[in-house]
DRENSE-155395 format. One record per residue: x, y, z of N, C-alpha, C in turn. Coordinates in nm, 2 decimals. Layout:
// residues N
{{X,Y,Z},{X,Y,Z},{X,Y,Z}} ...
// end
This chain:
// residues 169
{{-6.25,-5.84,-3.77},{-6.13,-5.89,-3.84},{-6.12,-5.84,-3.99}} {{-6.26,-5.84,-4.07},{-6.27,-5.76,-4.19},{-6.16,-5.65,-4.22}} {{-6.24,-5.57,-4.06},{-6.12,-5.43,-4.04},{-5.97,-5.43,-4.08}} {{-5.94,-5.58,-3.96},{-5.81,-5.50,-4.00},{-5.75,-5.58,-4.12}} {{-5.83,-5.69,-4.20},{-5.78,-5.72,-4.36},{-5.79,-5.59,-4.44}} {{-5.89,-5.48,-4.46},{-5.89,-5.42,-4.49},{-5.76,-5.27,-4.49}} {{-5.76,-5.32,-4.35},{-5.63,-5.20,-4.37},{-5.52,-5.23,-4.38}} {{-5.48,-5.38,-4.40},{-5.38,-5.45,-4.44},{-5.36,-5.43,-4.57}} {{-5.51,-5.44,-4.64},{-5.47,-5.36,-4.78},{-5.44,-5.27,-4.86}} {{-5.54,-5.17,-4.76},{-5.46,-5.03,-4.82},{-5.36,-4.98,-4.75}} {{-5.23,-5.06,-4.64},{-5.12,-5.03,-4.61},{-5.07,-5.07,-4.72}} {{-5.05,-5.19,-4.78},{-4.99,-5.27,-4.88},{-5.00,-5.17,-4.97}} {{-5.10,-5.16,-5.05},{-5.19,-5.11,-5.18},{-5.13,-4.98,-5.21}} {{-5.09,-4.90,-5.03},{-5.01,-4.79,-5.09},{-4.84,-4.77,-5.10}} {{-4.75,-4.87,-5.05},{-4.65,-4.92,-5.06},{-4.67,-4.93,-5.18}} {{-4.75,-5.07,-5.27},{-4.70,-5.07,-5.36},{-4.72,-4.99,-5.50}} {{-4.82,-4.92,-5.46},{-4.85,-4.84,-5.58},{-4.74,-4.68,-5.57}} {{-4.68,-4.69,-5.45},{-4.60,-4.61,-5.42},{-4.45,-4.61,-5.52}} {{-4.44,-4.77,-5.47},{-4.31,-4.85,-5.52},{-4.33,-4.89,-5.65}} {{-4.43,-4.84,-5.74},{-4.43,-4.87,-5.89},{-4.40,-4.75,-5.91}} {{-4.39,-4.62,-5.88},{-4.31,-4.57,-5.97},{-4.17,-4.56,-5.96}} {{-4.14,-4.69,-5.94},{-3.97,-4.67,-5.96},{-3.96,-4.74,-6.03}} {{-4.05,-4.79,-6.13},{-3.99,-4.84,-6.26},{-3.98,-4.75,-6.35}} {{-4.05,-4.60,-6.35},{-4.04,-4.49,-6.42},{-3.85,-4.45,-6.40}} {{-3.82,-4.45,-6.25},{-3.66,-4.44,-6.20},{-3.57,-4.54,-6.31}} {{-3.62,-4.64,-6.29},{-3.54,-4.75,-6.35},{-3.55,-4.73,-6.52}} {{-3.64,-4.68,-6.59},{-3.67,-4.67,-6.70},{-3.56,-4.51,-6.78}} {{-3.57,-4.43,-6.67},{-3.52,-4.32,-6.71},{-3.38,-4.29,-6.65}} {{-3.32,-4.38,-6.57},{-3.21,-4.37,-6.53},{-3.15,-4.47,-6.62}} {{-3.20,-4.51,-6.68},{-3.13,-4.64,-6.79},{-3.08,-4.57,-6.87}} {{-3.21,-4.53,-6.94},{-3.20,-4.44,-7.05},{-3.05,-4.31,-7.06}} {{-3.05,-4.29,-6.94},{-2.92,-4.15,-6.92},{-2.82,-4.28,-6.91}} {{-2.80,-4.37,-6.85},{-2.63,-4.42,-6.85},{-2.64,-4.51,-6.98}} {{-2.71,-4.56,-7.09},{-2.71,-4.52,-7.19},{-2.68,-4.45,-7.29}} {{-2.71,-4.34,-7.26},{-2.67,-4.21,-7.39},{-2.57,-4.16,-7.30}} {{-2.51,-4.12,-7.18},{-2.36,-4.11,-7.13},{-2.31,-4.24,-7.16}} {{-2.29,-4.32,-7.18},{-2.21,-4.43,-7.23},{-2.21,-4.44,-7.37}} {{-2.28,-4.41,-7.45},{-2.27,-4.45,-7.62},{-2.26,-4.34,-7.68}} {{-2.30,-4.18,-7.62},{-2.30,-4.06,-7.64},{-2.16,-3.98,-7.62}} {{-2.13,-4.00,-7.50},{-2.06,-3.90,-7.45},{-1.89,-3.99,-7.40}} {{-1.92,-4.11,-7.40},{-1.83,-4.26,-7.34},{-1.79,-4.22,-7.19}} {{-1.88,-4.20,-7.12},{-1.86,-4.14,-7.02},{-1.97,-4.28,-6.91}} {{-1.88,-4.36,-6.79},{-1.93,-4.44,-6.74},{-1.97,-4.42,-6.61}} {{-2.06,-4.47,-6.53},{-2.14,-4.40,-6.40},{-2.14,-4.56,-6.29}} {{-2.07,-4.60,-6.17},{-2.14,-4.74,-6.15},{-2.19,-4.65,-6.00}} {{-2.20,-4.52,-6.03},{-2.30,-4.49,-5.92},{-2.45,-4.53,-5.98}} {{-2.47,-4.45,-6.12},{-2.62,-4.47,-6.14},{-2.68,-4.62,-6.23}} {{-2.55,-4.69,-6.27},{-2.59,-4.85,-6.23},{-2.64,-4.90,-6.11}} {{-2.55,-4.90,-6.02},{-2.61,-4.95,-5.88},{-2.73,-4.86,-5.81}} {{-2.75,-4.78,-5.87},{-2.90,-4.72,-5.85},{-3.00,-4.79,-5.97}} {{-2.96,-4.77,-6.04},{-3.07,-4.87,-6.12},{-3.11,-5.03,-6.05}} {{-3.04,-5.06,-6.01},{-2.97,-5.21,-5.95},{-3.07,-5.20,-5.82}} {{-3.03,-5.07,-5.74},{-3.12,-5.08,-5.58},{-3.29,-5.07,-5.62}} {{-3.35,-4.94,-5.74},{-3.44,-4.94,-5.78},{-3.54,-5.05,-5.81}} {{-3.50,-5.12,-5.87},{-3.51,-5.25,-5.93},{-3.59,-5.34,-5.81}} {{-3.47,-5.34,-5.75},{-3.52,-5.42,-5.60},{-3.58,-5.41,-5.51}} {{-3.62,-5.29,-5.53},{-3.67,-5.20,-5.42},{-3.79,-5.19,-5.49}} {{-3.82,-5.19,-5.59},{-3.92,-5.20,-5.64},{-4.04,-5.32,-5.62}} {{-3.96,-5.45,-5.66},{-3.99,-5.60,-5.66},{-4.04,-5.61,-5.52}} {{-3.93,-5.62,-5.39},{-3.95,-5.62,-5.29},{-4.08,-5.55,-5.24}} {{-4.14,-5.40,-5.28},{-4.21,-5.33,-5.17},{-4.35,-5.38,-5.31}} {{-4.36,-5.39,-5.40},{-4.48,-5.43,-5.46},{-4.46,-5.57,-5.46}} {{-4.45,-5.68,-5.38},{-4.47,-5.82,-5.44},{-4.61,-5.83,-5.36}} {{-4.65,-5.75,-5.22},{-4.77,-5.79,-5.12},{-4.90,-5.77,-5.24}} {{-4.88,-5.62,-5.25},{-4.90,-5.55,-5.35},{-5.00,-5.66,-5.46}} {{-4.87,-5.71,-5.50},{-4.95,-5.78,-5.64},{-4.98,-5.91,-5.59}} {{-4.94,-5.97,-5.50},{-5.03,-6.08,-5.43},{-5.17,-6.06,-5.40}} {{-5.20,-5.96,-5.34},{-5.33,-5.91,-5.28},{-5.41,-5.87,-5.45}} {{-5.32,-5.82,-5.54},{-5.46,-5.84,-5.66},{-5.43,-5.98,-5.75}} {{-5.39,-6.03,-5.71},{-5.39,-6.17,-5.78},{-5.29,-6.14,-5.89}} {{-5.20,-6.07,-5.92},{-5.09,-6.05,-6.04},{-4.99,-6.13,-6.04}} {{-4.99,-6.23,-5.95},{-4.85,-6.33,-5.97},{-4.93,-6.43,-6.03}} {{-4.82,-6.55,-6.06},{-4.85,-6.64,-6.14},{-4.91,-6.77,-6.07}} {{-5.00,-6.79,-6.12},{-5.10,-6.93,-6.05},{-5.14,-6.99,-6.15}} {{-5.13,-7.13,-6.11},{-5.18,-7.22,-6.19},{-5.38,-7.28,-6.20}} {{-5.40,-7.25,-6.26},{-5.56,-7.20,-6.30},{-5.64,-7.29,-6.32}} {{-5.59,-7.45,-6.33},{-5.65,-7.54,-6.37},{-5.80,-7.60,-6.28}} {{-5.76,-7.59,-6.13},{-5.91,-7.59,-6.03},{-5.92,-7.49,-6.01}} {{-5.84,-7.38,-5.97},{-5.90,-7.24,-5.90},{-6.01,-7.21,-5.96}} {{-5.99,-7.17,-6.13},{-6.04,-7.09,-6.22},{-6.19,-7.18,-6.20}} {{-6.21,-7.28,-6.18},{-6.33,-7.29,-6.21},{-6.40,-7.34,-6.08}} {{-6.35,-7.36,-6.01},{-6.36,-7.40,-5.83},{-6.54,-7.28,-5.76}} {{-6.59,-7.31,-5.70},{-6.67,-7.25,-5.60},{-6.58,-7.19,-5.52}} {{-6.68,-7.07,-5.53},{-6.64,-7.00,-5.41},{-6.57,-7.08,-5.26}} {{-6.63,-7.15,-5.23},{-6.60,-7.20,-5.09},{-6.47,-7.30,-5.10}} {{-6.45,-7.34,-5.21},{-6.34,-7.44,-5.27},{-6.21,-7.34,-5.28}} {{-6.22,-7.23,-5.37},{-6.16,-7.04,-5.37},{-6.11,-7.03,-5.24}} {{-6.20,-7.04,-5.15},{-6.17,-7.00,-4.99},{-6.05,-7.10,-4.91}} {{-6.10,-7.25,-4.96},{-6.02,-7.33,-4.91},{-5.90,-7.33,-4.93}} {{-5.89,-7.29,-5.10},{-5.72,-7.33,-5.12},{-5.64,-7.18,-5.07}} {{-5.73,-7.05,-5.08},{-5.64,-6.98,-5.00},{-5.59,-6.99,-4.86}} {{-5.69,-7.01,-4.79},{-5.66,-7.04,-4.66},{-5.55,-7.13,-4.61}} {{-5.56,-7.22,-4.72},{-5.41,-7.32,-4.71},{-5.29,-7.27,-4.79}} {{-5.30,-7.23,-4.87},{-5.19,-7.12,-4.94},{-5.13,-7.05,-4.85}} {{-5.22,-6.96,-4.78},{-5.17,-6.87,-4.70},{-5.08,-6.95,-4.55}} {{-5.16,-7.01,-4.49},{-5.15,-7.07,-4.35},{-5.00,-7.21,-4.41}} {{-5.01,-7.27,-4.48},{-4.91,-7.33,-4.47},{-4.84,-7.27,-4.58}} {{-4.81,-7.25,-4.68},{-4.78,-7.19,-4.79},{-4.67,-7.06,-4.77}} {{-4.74,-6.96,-4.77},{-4.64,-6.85,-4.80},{-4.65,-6.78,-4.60}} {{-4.70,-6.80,-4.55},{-4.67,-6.77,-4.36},{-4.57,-6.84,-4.36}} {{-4.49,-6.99,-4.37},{-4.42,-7.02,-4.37},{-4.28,-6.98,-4.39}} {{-4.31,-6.96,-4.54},{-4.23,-6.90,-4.67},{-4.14,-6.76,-4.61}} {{-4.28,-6.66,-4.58},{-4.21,-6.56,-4.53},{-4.15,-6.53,-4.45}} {{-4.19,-6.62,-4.33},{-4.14,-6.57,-4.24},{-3.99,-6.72,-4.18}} {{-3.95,-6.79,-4.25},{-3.85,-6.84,-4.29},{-3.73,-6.75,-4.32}} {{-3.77,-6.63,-4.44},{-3.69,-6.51,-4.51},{-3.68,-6.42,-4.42}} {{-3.78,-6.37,-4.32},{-3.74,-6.29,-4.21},{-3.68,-6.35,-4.12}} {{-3.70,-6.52,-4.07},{-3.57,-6.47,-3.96},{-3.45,-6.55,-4.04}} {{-3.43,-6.60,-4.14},{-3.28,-6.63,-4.19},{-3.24,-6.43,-4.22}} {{-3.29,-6.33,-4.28},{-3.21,-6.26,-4.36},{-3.18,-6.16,-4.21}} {{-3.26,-6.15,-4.12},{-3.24,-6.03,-3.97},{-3.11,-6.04,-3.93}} {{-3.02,-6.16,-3.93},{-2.87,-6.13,-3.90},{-2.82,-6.10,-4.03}} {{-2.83,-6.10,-4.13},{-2.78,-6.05,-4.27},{-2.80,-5.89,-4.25}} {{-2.91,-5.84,-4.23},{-2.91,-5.75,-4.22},{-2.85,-5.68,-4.11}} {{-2.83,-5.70,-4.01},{-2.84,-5.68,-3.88},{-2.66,-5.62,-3.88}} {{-2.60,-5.74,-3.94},{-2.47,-5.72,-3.97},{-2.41,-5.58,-4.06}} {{-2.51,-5.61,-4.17},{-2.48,-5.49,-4.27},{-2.50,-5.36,-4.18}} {{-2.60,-5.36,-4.11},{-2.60,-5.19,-4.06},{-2.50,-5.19,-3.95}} {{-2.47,-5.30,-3.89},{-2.38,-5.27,-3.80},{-2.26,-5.23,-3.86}} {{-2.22,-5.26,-3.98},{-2.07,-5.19,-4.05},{-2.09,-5.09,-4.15}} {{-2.20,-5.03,-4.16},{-2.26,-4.94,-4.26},{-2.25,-4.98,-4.37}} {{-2.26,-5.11,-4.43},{-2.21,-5.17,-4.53},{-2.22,-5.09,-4.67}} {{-2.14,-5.05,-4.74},{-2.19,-4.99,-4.87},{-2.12,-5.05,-5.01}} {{-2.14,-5.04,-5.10},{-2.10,-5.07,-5.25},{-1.94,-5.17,-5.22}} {{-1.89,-5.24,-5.28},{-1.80,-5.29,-5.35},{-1.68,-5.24,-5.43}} {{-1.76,-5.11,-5.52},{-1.70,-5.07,-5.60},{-1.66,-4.93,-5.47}} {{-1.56,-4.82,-5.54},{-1.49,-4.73,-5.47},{-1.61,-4.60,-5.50}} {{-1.68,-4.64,-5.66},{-1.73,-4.50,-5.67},{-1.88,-4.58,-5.65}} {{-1.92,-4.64,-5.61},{-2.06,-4.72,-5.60},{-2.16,-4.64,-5.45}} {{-2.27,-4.66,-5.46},{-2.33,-4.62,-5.36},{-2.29,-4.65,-5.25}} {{-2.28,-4.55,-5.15},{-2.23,-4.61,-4.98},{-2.37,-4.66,-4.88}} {{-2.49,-4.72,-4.95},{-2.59,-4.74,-4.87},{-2.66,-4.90,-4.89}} {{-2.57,-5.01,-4.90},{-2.63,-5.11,-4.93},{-2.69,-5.20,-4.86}} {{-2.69,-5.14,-4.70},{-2.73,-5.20,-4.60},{-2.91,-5.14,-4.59}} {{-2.90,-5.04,-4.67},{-3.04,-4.95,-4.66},{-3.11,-5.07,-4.75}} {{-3.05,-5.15,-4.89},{-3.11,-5.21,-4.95},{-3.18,-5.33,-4.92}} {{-3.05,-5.34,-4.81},{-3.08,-5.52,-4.75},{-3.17,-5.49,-4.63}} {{-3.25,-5.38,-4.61},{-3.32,-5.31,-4.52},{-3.52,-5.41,-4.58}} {{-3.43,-5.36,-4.70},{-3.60,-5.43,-4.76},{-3.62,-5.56,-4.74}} {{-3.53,-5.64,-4.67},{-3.56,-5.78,-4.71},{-3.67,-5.85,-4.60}} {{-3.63,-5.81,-4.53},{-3.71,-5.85,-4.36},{-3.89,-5.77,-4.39}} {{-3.87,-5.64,-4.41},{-3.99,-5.50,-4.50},{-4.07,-5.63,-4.59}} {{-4.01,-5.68,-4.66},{-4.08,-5.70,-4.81},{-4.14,-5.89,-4.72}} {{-4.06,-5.96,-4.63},{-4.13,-6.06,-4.57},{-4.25,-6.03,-4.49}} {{-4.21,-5.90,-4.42},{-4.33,-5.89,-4.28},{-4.45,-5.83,-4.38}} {{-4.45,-5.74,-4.53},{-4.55,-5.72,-4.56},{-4.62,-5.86,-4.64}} {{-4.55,-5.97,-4.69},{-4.62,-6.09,-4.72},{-4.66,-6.18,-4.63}} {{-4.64,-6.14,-4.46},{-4.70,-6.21,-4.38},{-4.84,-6.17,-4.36}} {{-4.84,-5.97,-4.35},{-4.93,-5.89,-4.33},{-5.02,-5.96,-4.43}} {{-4.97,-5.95,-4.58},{-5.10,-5.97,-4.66},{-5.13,-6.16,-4.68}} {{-5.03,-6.23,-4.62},{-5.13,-6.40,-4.61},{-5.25,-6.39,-4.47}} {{-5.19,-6.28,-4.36},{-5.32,-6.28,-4.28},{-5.40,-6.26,-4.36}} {{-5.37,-6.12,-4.40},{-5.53,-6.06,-4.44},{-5.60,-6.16,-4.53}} {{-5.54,-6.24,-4.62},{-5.57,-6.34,-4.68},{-5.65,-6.47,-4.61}} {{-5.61,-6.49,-4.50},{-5.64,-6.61,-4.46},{-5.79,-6.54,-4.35}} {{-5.78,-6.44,-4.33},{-5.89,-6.37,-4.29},{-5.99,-6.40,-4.38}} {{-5.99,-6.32,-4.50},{-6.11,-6.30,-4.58},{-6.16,-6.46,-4.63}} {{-6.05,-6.54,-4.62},{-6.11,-6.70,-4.69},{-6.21,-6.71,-4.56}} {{-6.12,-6.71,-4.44},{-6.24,-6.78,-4.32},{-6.36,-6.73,-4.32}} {{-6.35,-6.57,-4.36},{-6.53,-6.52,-4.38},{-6.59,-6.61,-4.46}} {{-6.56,-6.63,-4.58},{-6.61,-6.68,-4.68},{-6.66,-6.81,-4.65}} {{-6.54,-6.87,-4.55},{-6.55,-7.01,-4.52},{-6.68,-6.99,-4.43}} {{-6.69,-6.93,-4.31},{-6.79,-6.87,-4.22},{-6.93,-6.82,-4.28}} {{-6.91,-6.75,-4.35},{-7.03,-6.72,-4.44},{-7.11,-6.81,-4.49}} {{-7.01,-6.91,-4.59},{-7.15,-7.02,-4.67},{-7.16,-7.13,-4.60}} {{-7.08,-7.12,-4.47},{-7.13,-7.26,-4.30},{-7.26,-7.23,-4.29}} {{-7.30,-7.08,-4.23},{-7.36,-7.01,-4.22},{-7.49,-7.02,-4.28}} {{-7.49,-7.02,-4.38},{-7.63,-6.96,-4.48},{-7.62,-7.18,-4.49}} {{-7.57,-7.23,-4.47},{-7.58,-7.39,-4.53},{-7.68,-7.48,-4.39}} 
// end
């Protein structure tokens, strides 16, 4: 079971390290409808709404990502000083009632959201806006099934831990 937490990780780990550089996109695509807008007065809501899909596309395919190295925000007051086996506990419940729940709540509310959009090719609002916004709403279901992926692999490695100091006790 190790196994396949481990390659839950480095599935994730290369998604999101994949999907971090599109904050370099978002950084330098800014920067140009910027200087065409203040420079040149020349407006783009193509490369807005690319900035816009970037963005999200970003958040969405790195949240497993930063779950799996601890980068989101947790409150530290028992973790931080907790035993190991205490560590194990609260993930296991984290994971198993916590965010299994969570995500997969988001996957099946958003699968007819999405489901719809590709069924009408859904694109932009605007006339000159991207024609692909059903590809965006693509990520939504993507970005749940990889935070289910990574609460297994989570609730895997707590139970070793859990199994482990049973074990040696």
């Amino acid at each position: 079971m190790l196994a396949f937490a481990d390659f839950i990780d480095r599935l994730n780990g290369s998604i999101g390290r994949t999907a971090a550089w599109l904050c370099l996109a978002v950084v330098l695509i800014q920067f140009i409808v910027v200087l065409l807008r203040y420079l040149f007065d020349i407006g783009s809501i193509w490369l807005q709404e690319s900035i816009l899909y970037s963005h999200a596309a970003l958040f969405m395919l790195a949240a497993a990502w930063t779950f799996r190295n601890d980068g989101h925000v947790r409150v530290d007051i028992f973790y931080a000083t907790a035993s190991p086996r205490t560590r194990a506990k609260i993930d296991l419940a984290g994971a198993l009632l916590l965010l299994l729940p969570f995500a997969s709540a988001i996957l099946y509310f958003s699968w007819p959201y999405v489901v719809r959009s590709w069924s009408i090719h859904e694109g932009s609002r605007e006339a000159s806006g991207l024609p692909f916004l059903f590809l965006l709403k693509s990520l939504i279901p993507v970005f749940a099934g990889m935070l289910i992926l990574q609460a297994i692999a989570q609730a895997i490695r707590a139970t070793a831990v859990l199994k482990a100091d049973k074990a040696a006790a």
